[in-house]
SEFI-548399 format. One line per 2 residues: number of its first residue (from 1); their letters; for each residue x, y, z of N, C-alpha, C, O, CB. Coordinates in steps of 0.05 Angstrom, whole numbers, plus 32768, in hexadecimal, padded with zeros to 4 digits. Glycine has a CB too. Layout:
NUM> A> X:Y:Z:X:Y:Z:X:Y:Z:X:Y:Z:X:Y:Z  ...
//
This chain:
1> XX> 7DF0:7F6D:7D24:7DE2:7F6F:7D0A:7DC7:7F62:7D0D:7DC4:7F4B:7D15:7DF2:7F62:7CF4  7DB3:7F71:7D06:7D91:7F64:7CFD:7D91:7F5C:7CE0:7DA7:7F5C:7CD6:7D75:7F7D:7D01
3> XX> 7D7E:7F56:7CD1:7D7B:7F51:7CB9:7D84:7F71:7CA9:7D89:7F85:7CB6:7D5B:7F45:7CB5  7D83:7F6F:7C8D:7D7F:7F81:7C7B:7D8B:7FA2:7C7F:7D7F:7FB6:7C79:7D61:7F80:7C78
5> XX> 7DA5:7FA1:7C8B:7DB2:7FB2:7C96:7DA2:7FC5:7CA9:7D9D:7FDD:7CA8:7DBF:7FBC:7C85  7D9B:7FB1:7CBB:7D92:7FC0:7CD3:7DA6:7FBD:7CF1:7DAA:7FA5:7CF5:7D72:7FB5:7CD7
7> XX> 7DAF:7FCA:7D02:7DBA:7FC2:7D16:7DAF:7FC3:7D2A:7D9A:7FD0:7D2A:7DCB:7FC9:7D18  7DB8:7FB8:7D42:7DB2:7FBC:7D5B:7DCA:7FBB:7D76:7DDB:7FA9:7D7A:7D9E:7FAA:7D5D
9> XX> 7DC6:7FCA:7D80:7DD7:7FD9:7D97:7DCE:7FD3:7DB1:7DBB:7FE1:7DB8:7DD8:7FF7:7D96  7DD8:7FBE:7DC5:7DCE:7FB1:7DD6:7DE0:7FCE:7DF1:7DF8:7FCD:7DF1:7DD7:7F89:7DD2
11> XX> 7DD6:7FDB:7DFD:7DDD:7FE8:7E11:7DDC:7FDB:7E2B:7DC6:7FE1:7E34:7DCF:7FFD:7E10  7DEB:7FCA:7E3F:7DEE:7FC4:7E4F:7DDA:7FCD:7E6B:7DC5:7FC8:7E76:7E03:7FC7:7E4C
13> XX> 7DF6:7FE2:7E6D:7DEB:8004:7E82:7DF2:801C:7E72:7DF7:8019:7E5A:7DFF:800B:7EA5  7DF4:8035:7E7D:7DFE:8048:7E74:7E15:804D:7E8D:7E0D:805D:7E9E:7DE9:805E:7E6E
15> XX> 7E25:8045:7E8F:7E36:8042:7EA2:7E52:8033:7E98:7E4F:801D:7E8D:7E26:8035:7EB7  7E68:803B:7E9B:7E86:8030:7EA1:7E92:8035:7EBD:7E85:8032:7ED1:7E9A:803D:7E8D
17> XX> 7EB0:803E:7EBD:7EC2:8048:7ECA:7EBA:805F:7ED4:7EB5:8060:7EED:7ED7:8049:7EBC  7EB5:807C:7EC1:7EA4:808E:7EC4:7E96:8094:7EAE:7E92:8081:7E9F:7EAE:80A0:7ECD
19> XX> 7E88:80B3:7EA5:7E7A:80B6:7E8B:7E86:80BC:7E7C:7E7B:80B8:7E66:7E68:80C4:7E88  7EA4:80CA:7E79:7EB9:80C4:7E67:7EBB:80AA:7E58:7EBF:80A8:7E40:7ED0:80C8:7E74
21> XX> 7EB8:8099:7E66:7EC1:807B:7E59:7EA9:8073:7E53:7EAB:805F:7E45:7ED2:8064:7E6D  7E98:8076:7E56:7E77:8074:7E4E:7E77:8081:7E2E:7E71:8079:7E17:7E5E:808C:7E67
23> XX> 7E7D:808E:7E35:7E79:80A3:7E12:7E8B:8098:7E01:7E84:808E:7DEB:7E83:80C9:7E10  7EA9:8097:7E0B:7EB5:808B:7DF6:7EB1:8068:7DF1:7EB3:805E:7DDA:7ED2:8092:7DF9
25> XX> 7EAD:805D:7E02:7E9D:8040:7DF0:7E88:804B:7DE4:7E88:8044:7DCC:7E8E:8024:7E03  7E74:805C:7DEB:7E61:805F:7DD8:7E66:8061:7DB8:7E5C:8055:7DA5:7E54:8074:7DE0
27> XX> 7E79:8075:7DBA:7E84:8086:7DA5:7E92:806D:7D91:7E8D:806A:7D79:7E9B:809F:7DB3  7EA1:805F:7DA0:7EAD:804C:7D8E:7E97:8031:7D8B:7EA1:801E:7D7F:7ECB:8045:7D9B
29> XX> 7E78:802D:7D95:7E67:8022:7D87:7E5B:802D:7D70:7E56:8020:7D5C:7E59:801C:7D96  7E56:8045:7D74:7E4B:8054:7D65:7E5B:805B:7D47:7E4E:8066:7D35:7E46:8069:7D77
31> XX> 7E70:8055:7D43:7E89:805B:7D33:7E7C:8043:7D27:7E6E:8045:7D13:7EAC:805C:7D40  7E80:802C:7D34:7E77:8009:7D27:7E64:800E:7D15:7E65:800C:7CFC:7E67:7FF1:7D3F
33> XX> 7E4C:8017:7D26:7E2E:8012:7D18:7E32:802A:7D00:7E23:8027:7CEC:7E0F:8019:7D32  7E3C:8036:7D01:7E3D:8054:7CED:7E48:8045:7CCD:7E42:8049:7CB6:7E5C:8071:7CFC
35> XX> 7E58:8034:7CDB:7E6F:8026:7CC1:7E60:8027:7CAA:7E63:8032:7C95:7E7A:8003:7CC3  7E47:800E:7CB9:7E39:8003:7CA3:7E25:800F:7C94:7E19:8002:7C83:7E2F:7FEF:7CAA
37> XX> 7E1E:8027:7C98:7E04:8037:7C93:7DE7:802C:7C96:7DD3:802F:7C88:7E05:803F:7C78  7DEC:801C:7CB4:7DD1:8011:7CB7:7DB0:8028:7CA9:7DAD:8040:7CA6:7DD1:800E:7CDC
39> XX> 7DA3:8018:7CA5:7D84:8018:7CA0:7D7A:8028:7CB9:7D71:803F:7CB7:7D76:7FF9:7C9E  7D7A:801D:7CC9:7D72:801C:7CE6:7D7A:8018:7CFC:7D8C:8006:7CF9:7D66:8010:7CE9
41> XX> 7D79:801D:7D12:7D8C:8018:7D2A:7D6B:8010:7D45:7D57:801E:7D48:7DA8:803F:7D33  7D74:7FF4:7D54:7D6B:7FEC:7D69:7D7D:7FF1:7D82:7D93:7FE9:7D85:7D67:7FD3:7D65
43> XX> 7D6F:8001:7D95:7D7F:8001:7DB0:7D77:7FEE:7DBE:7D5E:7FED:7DBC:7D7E:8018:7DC1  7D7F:7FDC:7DCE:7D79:7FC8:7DE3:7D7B:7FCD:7DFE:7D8F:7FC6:7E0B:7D87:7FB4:7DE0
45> XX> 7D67:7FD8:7E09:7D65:7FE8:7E2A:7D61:7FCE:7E3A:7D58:7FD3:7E51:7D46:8002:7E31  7D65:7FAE:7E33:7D54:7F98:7E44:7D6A:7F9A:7E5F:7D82:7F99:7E5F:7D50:7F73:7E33
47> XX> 7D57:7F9D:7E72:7D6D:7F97:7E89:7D82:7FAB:7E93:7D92:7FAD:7EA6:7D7D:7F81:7E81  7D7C:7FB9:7E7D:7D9C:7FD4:7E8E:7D88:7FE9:7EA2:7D75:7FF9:7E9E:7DB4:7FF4:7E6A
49> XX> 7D9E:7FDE:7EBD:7D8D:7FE9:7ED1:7D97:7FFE:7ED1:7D9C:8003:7EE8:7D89:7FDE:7EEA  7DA0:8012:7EC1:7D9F:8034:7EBE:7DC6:8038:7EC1:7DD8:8028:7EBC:7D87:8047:7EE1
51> XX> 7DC6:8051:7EC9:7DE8:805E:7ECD:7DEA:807C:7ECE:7DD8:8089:7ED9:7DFC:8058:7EB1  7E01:8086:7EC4:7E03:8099:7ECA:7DEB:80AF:7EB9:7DE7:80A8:7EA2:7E1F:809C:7EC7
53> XX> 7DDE:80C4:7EC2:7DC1:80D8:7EB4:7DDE:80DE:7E95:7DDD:80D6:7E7E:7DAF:8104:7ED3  7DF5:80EE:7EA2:7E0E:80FC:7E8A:7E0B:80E8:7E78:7E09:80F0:7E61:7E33:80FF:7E92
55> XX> 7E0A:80D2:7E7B:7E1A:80B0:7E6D:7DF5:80B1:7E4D:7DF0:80AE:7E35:7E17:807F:7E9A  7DEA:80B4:7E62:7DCF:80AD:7E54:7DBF:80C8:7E3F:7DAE:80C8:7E2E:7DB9:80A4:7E70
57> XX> 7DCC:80DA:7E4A:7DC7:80FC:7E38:7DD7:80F3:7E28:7DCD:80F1:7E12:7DCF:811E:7E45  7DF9:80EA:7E2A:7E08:80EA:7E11:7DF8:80D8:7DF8:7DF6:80DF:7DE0:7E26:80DD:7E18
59> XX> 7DF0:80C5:7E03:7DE9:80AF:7DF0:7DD5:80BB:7DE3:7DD7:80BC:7DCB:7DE1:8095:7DFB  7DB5:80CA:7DF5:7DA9:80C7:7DE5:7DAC:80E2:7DD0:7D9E:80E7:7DBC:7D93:80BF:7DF1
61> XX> 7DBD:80EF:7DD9:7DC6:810A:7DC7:7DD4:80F6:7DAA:7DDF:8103:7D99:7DE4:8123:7DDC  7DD4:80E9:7DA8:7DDC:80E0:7D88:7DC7:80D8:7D73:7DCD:80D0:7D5C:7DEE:80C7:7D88
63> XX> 7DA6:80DD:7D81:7D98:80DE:7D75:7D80:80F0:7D78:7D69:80EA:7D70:7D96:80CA:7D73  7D85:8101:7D82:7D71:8117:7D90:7D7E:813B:7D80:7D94:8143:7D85:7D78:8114:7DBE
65> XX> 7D6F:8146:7D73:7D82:8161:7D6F:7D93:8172:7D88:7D8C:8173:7DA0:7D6E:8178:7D62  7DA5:817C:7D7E:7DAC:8194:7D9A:7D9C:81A0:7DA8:7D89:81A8:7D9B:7DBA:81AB:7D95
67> XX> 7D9C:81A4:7DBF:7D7F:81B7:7DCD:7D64:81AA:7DD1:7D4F:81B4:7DDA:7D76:81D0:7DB9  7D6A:8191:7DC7:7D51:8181:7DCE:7D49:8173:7DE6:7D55:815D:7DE6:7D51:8170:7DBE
69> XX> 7D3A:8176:7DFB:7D3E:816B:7E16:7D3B:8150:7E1A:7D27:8145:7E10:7D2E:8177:7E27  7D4F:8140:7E2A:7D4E:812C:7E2C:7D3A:812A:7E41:7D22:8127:7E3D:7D64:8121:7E2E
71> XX> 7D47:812E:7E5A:7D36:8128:7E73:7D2D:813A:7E8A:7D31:8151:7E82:7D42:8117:7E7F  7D28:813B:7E97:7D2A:8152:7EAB:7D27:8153:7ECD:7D15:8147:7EDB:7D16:8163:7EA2
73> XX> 7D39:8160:7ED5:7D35:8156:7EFC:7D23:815D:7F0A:7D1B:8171:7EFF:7D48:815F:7F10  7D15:8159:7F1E:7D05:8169:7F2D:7D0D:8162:7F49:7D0F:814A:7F50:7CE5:8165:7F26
75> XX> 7D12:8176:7F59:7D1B:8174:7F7A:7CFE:817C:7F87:7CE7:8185:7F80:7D37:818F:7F85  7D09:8175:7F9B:7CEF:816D:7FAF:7CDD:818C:7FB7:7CC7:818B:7FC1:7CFE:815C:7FD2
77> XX> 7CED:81A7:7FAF:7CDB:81BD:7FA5:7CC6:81BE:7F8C:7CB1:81CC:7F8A:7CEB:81D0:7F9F  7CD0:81AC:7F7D:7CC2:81AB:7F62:7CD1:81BA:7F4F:7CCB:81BC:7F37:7CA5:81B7:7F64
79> XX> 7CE5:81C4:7F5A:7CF4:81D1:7F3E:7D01:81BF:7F29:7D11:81AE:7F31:7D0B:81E3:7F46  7CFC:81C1:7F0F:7D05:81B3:7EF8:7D15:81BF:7EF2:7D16:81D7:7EF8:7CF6:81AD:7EE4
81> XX> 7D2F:81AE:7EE0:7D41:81B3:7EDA:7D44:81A2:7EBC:7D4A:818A:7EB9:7D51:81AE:7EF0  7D3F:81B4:7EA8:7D44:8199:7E93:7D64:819E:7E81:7D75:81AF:7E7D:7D26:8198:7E78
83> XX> 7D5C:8183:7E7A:7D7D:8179:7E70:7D7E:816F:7E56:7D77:8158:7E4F:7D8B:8161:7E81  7D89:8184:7E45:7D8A:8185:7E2E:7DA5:8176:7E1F:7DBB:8173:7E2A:7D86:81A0:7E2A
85> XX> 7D9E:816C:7E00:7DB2:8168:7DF2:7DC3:817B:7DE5:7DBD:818D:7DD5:7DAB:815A:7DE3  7DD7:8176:7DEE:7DE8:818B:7DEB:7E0B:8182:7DDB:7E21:8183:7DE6:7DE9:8196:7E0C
87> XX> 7E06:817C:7DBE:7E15:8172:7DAD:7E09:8161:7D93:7DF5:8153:7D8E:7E24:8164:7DBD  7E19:8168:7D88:7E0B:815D:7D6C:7E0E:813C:7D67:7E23:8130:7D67:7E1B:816C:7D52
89> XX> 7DF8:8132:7D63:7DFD:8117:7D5E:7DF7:8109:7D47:7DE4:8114:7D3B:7DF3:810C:7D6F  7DFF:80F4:7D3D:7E09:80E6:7D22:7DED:80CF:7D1C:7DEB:80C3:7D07:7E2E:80D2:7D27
91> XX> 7DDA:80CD:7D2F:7DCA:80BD:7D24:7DB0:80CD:7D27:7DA0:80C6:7D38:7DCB:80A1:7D30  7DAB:80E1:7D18:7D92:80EC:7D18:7D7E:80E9:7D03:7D6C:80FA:7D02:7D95:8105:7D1B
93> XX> 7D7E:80D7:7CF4:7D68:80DB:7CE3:7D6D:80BA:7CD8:7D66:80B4:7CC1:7D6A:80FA:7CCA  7D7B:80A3:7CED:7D77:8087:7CE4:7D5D:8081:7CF3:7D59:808F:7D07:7D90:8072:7CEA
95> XX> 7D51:8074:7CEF:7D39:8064:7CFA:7D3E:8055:7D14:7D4E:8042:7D12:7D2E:8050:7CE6  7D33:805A:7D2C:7D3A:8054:7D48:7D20:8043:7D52:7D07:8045:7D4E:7D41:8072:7D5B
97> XX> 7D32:8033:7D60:7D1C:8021:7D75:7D26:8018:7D8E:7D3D:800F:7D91:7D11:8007:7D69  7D15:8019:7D9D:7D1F:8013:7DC2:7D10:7FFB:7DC1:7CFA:7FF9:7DB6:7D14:802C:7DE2
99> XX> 7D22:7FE4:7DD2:7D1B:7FD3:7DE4:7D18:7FD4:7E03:7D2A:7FD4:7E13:7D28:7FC6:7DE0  7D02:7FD3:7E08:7D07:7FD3:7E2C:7CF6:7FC2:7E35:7CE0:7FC1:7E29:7D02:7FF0:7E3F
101> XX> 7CFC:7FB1:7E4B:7CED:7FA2:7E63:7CE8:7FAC:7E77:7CE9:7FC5:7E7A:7CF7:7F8E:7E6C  7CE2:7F9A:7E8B:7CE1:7F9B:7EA5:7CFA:7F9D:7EBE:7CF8:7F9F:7ED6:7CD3:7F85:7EA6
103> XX> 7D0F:7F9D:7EAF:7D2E:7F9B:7EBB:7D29:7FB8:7EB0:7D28:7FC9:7EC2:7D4C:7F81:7EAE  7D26:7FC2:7E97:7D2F:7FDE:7E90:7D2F:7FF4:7EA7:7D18:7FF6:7EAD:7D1E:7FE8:7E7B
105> XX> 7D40:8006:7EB7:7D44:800D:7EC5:7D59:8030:7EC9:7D70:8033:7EC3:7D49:7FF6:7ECC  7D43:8046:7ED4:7D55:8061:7ED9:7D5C:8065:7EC4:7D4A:806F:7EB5:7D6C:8063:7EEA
107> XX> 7D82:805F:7EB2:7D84:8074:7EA4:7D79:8068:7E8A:7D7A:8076:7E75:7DA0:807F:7EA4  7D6E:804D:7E8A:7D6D:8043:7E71:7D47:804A:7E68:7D3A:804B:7E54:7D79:801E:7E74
109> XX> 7D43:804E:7E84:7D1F:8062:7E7A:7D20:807F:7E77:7D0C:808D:7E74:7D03:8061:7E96  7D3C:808A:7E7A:7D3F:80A4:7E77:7D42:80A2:7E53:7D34:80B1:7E44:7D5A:80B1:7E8B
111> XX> 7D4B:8098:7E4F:7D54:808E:7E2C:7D3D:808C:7E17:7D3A:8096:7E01:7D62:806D:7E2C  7D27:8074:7E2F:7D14:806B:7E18:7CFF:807E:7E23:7CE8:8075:7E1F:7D0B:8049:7E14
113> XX> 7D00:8097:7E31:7CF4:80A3:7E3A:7CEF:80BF:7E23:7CDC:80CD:7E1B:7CFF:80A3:7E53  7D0B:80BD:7E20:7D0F:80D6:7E0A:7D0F:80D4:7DF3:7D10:80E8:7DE5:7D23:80E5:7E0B
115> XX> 7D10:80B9:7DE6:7D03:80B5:7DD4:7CE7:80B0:7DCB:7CE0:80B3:7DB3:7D0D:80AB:7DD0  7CDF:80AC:7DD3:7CC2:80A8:7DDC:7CB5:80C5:7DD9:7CA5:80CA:7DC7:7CC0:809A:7DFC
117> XX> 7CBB:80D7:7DEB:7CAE:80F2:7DEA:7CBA:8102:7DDC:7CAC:8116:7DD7:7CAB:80FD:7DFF  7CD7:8102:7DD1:7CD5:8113:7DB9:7CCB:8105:7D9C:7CD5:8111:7D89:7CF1:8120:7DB6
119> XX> 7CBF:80F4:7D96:7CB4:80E1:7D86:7CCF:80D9:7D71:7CD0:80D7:7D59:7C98:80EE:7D76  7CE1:80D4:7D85:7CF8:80C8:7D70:7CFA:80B1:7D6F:7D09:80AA:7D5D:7D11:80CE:7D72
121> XX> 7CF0:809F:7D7D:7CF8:807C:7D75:7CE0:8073:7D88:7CDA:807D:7D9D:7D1F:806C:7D81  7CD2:805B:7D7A:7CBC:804F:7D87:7CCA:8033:7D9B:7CDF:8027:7D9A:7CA6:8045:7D6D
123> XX> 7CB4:8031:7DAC:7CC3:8021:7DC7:7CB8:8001:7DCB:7CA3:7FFB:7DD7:7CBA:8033:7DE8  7CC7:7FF0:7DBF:7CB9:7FDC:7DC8:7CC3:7FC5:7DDA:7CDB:7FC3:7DDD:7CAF:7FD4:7DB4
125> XX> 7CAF:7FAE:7DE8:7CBD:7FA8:7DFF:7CA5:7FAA:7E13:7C8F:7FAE:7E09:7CD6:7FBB:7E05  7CA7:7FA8:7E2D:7C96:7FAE:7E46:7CA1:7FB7:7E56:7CB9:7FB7:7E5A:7C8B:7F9C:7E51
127> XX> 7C8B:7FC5:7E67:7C8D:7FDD:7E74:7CA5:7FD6:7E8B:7CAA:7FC0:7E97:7C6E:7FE8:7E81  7CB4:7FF6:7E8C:7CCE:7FF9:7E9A:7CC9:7FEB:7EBD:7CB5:7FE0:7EC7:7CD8:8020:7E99
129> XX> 7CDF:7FF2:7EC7:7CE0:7FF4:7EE2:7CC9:8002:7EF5:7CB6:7FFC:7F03:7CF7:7FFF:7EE5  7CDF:8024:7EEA:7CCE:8038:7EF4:7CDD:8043:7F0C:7CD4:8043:7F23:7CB0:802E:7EFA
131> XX> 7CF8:804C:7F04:7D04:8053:7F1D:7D0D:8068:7F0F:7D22:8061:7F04:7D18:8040:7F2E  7D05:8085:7F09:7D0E:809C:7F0F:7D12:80B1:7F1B:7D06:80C6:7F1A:7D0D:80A0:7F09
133> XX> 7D24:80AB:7F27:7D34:80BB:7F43:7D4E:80B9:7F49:7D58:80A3:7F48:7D2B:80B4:7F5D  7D5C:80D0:7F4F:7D7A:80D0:7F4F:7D7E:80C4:7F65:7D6C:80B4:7F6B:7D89:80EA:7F4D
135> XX> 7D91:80C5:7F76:7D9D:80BC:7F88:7DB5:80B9:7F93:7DC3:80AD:7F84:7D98:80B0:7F87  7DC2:80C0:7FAB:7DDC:80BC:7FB1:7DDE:80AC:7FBF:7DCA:80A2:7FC9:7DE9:80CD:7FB8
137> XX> 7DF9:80A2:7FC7:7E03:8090:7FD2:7E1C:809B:7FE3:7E30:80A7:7FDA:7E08:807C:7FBF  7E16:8092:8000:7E2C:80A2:8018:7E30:8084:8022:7E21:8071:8026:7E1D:80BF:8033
139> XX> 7E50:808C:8027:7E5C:806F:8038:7E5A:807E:8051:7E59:8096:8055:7E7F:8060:8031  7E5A:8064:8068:7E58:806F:807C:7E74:8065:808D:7E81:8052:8085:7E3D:8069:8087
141> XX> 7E7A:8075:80A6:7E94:806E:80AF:7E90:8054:80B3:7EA3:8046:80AF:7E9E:807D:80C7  7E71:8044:80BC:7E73:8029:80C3:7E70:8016:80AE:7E69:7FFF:80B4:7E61:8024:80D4
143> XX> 7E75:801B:8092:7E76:800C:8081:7E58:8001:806E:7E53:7FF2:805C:7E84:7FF9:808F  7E4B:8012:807E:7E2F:8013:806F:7E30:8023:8062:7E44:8032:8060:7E19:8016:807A
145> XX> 7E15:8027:8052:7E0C:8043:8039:7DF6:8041:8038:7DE7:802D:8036:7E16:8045:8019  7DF3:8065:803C:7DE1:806F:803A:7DCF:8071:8024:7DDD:8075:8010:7DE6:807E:8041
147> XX> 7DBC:8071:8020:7DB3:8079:8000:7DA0:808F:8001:7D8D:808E:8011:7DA4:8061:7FEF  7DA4:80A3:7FF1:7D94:80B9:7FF9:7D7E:80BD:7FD8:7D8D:80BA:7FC5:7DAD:80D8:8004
149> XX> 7D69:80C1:7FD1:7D56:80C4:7FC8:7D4C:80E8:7FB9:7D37:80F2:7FBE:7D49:80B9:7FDE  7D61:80F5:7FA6:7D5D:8110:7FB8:7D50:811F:7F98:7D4A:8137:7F96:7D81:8120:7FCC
151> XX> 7D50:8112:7F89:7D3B:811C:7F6D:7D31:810C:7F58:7D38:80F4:7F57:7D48:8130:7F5B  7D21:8117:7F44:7D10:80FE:7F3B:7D0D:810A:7F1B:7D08:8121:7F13:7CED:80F9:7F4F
153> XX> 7D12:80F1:7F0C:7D14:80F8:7EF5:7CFC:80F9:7EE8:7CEA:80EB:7EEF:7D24:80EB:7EEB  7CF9:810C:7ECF:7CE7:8107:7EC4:7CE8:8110:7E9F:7CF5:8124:7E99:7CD3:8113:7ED5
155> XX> 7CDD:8104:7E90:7CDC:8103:7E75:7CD3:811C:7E67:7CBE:8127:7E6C:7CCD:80EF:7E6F  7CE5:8125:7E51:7CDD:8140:7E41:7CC6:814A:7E47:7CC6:815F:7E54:7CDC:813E:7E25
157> XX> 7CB2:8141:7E41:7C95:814A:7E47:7C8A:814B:7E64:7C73:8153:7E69:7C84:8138:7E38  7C9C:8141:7E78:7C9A:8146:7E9E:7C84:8123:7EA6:7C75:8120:7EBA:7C7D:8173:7EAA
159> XX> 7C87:8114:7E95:7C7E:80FC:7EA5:7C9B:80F0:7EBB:7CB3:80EA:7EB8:7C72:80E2:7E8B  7C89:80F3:7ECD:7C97:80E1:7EE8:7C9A:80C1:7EDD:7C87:80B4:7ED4:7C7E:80E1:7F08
161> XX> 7CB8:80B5:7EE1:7CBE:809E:7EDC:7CBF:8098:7EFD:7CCF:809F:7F0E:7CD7:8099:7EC7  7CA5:8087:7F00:7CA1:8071:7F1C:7C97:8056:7F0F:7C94:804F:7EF7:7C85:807D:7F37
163> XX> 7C93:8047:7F2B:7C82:802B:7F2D:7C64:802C:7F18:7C5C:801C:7F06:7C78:8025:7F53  7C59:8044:7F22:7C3A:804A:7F11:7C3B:8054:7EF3:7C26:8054:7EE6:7C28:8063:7F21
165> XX> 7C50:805B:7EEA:7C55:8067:7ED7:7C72:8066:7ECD:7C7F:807B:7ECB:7C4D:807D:7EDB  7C7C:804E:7EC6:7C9A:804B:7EBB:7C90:804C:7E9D:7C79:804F:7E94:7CAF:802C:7EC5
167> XX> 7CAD:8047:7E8F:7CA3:804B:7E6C:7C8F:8037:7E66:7C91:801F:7E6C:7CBE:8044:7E52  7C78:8041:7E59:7C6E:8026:7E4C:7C74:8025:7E2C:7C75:8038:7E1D:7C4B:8022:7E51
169> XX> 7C76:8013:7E28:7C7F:8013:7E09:7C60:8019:7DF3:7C48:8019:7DF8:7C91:7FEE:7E02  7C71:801E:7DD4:7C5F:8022:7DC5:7C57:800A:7DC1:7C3F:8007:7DC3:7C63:8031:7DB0
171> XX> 7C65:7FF5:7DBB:7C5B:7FD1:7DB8:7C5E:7FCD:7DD2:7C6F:7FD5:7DE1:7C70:7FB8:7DA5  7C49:7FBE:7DD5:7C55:7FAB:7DF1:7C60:7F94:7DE3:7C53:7F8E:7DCF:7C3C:7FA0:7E0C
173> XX> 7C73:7F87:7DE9:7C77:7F6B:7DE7:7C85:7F68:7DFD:7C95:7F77:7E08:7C84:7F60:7DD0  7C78:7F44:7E05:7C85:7F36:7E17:7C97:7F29:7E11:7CA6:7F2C:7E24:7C78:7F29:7E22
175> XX> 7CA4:7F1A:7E01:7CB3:7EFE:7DF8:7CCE:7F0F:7DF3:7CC8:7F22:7DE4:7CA5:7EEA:7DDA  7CE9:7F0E:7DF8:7CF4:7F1B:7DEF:7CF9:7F12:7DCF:7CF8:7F27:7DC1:7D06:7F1F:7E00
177> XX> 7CFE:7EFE:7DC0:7CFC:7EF8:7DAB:7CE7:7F01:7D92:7CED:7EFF:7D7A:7CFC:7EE4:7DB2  7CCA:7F0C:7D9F:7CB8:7F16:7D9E:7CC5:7F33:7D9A:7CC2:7F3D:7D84:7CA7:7F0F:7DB3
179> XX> 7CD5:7F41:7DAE:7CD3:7F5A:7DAB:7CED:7F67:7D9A:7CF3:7F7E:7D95:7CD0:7F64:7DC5  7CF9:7F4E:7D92:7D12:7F53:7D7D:7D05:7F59:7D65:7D06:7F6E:7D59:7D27:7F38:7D78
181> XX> 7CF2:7F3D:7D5C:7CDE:7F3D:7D48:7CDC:7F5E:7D44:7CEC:7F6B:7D37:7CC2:7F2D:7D52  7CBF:7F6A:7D55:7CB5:7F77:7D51:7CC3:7F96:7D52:7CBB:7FAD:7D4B:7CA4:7F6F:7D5D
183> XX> 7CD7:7F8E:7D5C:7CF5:7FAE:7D59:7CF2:7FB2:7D42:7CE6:7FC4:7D37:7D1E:7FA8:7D5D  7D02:7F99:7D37:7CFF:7F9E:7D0E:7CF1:7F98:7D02:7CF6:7F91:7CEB:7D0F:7F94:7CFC
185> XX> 7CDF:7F99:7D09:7CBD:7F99:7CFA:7CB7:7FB7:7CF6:7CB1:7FC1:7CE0:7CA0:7F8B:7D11  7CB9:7FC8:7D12:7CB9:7FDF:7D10:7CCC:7FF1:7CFD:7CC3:8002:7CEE:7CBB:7FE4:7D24
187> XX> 7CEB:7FEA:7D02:7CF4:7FFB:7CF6:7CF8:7FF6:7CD9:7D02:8008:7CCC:7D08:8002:7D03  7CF2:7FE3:7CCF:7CEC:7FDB:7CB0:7CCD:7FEA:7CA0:7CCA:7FF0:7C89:7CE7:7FB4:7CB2
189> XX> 7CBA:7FED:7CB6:7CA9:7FFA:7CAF:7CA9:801C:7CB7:7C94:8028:7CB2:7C96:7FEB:7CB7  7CB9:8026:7CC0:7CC2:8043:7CB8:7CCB:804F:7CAF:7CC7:8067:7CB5:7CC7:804C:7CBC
//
């Protein structure tokens, strides 16, 4: 709970067990915050170094219309692939705001990425990581792993999430206390 029936939803990662179990904690946060008929809803991206891309479409499909693109892939041809919301979701027309830092990370700039460019929730906080790119992971018979590098994400409108260009927010704030402030500063004034 924030002041004046506003809430906020601290997201870890987008990640559990698998994205089954991702959705349904979501689902049963989302049940919580619904109870009360918040005003407004704060997401908290500080530090979640990303998860599953499925885990992070579900989520942000609860505030994005159907058919609305979240994010999109590009392989090392250049072919894009975008990835749409695809389900109806229950928080579309409450007042949204992202938190993100410098921990913010992959799936959690895929999030404040798509909000941001479909102009659904303003971002405040300082600028992300900047790691968008998929990646696998191969064990090896000798007990090492491989990590392979093999597409790169990028935001509704085709910005590349890197080092030179991760999210920058619409506020910057540094302090996190500062950027709680200024969450519900924002969403009180929308």
């Amino acid at each position: 709970d924030l002041e004046n029936g506003y809430k906020i939803l601290k997201v870890y990662q987008f990640t559990e067990a698998s994205v089954e179990a991702f959705n349904r904690e979501w689902d049963s946060n989302i049940d919580k915050v619904l109870k009360d008929n918040p005003k407004g809803l704060v997401i908290d991206l500080r530090n979640n170094p990303g998860g599953f891309v499925d885990a992070v479409r579900y989520a942000a499909g609860e505030f994005l219309p159907k058919g609305t693109t979240v994010f999109q892939e590009e392989d090392k041809s250049g072919r894009r692939t975008e990835y749409k919301v695809n389900r109806e979701g229950r928080l579309l027309d409450i007042p949204l705001v992202v938190i993100v830092n410098e921990g913010s990370a992959s799936s959690s700039e895929i999030f404040a990425g798509a909000m941001q460019d479909n102009d659904r929730g303003e971002i405040v906080g300082t600028k992300t990581v900047g790691k968008g790119v998929e990646q696998k992971l191969i064990d090896l018979s000798d007990g090492s792993m491989l990590q392979i590098v093999f597409q790169k994400w990028l935001t509704p409108k085709g910005r590349n999430i890197n080092k030179e260009e991760s999210i920058t927010p619409d506020h910057d704030v540094e302090d996190m206390e500062e950027q709680d402030k200024k969450a519900l500063e924002v969403l009180i004034n929308n």
